[in-house]
C-alpha positions as CSV (number, residue, x, y, z in Angstrom):
1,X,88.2,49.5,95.9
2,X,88.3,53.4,94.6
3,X,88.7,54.3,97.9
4,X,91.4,52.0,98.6
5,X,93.1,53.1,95.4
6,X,92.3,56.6,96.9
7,X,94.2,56.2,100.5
8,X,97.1,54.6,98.8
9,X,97.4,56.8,96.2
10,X,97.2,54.5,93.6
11,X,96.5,56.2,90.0
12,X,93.9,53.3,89.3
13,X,92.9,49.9,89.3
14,X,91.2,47.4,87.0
15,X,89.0,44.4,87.1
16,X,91.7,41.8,85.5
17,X,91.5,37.6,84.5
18,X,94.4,36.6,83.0
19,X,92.4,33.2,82.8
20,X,89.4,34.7,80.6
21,X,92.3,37.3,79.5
22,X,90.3,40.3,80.4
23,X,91.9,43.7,80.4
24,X,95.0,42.0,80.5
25,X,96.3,44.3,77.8
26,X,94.2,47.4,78.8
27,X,95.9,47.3,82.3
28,X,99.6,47.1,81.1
29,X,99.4,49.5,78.7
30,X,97.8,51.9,81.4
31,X,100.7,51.3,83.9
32,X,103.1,51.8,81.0
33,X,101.3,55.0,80.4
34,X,101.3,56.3,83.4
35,X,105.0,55.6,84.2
36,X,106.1,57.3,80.7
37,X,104.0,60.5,82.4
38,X,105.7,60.1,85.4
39,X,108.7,60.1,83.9
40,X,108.8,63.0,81.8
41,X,107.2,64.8,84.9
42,X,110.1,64.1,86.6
43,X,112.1,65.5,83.8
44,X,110.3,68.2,83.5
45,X,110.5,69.4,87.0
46,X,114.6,68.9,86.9
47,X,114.4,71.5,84.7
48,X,113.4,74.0,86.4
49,X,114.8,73.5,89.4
50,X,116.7,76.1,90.4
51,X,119.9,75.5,91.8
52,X,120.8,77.8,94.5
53,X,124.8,78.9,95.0
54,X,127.1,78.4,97.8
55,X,126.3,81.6,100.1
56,X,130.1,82.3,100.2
57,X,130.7,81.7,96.8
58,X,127.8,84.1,96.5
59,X,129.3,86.9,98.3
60,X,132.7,86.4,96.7
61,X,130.7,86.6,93.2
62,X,128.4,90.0,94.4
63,X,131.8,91.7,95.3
64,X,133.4,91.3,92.0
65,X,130.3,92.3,90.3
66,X,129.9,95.5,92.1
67,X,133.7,96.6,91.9
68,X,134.0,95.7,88.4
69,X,131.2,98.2,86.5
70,X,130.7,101.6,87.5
71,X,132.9,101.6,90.6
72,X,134.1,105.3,90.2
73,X,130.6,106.7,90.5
């Protein structure tokens, strides 16, 4: 089963019977667990992504820049 798991990337598994209600709880809480983590992950990595310009918008800004400080030197 852990190499299962493995090949389908699958964070983990667990042994359940909802009849005998064993790790019933544990397991839920675990997948809610991990999907908070996944989550914020997500977040996190929308944060610093870096957006990249429009290359003519780009050019338009590195022109003004360049003509606006120092130009007489």
């Amino acid at each position: 089963m852990n190499a299962y798991c493995h090949e389908k990337s699958f964070f983990k598994w667990f042994e359940t019977s909802p009849k005998d209600n064993i790790n019933i709880e544990t397991s839920v809480r675990s997948l809610i667990d991990e999907i908070l983590k996944q989550k914020e992950r997500l977040k996190s990595a929308e944060r610093n992504i870096v957006r990249l310009a429009d290359p003519v918008a780009n050019k338009d800004e590195n022109k003004k820049s360049r003509n606006s400080c120092c130009s007489g030197q």
